[in-house]
N, C-alpha and C positions, 0 to 999 in steps of 0.2 A: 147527823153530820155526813156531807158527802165524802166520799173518798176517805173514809180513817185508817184503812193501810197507807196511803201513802203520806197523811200527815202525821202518824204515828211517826214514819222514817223521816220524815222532813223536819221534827223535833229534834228527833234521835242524832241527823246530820248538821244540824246548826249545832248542835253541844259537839259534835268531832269537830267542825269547821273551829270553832274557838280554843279547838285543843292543839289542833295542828298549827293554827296561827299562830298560838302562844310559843311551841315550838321551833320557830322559824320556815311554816312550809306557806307560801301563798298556794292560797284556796280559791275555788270555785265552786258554787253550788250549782248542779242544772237537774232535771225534771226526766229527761229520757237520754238516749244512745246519741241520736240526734243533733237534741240540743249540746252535748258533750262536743261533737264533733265541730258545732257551732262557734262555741264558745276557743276551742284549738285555735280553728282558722281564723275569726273575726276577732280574738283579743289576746290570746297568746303569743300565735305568730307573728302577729305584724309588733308586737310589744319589743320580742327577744332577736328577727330579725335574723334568722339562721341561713347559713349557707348550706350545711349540710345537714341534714338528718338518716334516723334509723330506727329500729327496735327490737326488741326484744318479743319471744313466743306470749303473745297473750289475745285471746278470747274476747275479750271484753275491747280491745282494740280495734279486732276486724270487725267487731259488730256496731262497731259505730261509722264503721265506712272510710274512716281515717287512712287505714292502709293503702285503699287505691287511690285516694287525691293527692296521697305523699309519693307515693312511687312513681304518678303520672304525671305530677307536676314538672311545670320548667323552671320554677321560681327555686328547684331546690336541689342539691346533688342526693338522690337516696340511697344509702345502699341496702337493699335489697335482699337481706338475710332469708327470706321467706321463700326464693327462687328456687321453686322445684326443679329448676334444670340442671342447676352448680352439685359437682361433687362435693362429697364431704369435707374434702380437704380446702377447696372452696369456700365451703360455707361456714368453716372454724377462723379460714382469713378475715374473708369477710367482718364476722364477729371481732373479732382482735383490731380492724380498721374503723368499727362502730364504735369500740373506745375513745375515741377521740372527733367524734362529732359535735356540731353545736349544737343538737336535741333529739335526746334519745327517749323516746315512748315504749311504756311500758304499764303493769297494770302492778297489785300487789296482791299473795296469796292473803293477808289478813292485814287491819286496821285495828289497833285497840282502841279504847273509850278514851283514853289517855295520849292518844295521839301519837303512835310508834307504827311504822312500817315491818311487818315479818316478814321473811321470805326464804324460799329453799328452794335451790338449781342444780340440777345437774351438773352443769359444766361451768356454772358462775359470770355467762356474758352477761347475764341481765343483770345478779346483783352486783357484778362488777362495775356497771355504768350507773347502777344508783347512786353506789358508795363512792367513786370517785373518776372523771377521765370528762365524759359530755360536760360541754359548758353547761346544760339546762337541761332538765329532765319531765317531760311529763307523765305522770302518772294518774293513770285512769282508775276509780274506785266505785266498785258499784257498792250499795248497799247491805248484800249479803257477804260481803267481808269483814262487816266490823263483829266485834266478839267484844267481850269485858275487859280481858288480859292478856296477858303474853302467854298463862300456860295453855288457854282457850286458843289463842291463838297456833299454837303448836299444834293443838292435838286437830285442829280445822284442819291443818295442812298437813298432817300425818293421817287421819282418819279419813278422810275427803278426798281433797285438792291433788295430792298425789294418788291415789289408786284410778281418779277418774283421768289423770292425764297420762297414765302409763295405758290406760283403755282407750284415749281419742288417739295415741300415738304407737298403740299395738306393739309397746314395749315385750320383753320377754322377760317378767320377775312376777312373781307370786302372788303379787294384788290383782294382777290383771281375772286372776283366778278367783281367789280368795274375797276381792273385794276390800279388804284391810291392810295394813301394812304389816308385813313380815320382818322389817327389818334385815331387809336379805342383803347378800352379797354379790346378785347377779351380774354380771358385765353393764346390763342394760339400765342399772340402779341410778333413778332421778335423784334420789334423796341425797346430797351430799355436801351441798353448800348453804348454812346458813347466812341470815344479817338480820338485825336487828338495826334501824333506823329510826332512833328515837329523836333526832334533830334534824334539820336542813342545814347544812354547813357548806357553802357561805350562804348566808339568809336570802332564802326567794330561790337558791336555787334549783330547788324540788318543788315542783308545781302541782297541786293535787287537786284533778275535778272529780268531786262529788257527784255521783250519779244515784239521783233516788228510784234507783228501778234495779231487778235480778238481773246481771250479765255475768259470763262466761264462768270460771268455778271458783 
C-alpha cells in the first residue's frame, strides 16, 4: 500500500468528519496546509460572505498561509490581533472588537473521536469567539489533535500544548523549565480558561477543516 500513514489518518478523519456532522459542525476534509487554505478561500468565503474577519493565536493558521491573504485582502475589514506594533492595551481592544466579527479563525488544542472541541486560554478571546459573538467561526484541525476522549484530551493540553506554548512565547512559569505542567500560579499562567464544545449551536456555525497532515501543536 502507498502512503499507509496518511490513509490510516484519512480513515481515522472520515469517522471524526461523521461525528462532528452528527453534532452540528459542517466539515471539510482536505490533504495538506494548502489545500486547507484552498478550501477557506474558494468555498468557505465566498459561501458565508464576511465583511469582517479576525483570529485567534493559532500555528496551524499561519502555516497555511491564511493570515497574510486575510489581512492583505480588500475584500475584507481584518482586524489584526497579531500586529506586533500595537500595545498591549491595543491588542486586548482589538481582541474585545474580534468578538463581534462575521469570521473568526482559529485552530483547536484537541478533537475527540466523539466529536467535541477542548480548549484552554489564557485570557479567553479565542474560546470566547468559539462559544459565542462571530457570526461564523473557522476552525482549522490538523490531525494530531484528535485523541479518544475528553480525559486524553485534557492531559494533550496540560502535558503538551501548554508547556510548548509558554516556550514559543517565552512565557515566565515553570513548564518553560520543567517541560510539564506545574500547575503554577505565575502572572504569566496560560492555563486558565477552559470549553468544551460538544455541539455547533446554531448548526453550521462552526466550520471544521480537516487537515490530514501534523500542523502546529
Amino acid at each position: 500500500m502507498d502512503k499507509p500513514i496518511e490513509t490510516y489518518w484519512d480513515l481515522n478523519l472520515r469517522d471524526l468528519k461523521q461525528q462532528l456532522t452528527k453534532n452540528g459542525f459542517d466539515v471539510y476534509m482536505v490533504d495538506s496546509a494548502n489545500a486547507a487554505k484552498n478550501v477557506v478561500m474558494d468555498e468557505i468565503l465566498p459561501e458565508i460572505q464576511p465583511k469582517s474577519v479576525s483570529w485567534g493565536g493559532s500555528m496551524t493558521l499561519a502555516a497555511t498561509g491564511l493570515y497574510e491573504l486575510l489581512r492583505d485582502s480588500d475584500e475584507y475589514e481584518a482586524l489584526d490581533t497579531w500586529d506586533k506594533t500595537l500595545s498591549n492595551d491595543e491588542k486586548t481592544e482589538l481582541r474585545r472588537q474580534a468578538l463581534l466579527v462575521d469570521c473568526f479563525f482559529c485552530s483547536t488544542n484537541a478533537v475527540t473521536e466523539e466529536g467535541h472541541l477542548v480548549n484552554l486560554d489564557m485570557i479567553g478571546n479565542r474560546t470566547g469567539a468559539i462559544t459565542f459573538g462571530p457570526k461564523n467561526v473557522v476552525i482549522l484541525v490538523s490531525r494530531n489533535k484528535l485523541v479518544p476522549d475528553l480525559q486524553r484530551a485534557m492531559d494533550r493540553i496540560k502535558e503538551y500544548v501548554a508547556p510548548v506554548n509558554t516556550m514559543r512565547l517565552d512565557m515566565k512559569t515553570p513548564c518553560v523549565k520543567t517541560g510539564y505542567c506545574m500547575d503554577c500560579d505565575s502572572p504569566q499562567r496560560i492555563c486558565n480558561v477552559w470549553t468544551i464544545t460538544e455541539r455547533s449551536f446554531p448548526k453550521g456555525r462552526i466550520k471544521v477543516v480537516l487537515i490530514n497532515d501534523d500542523l502546529g501543536f
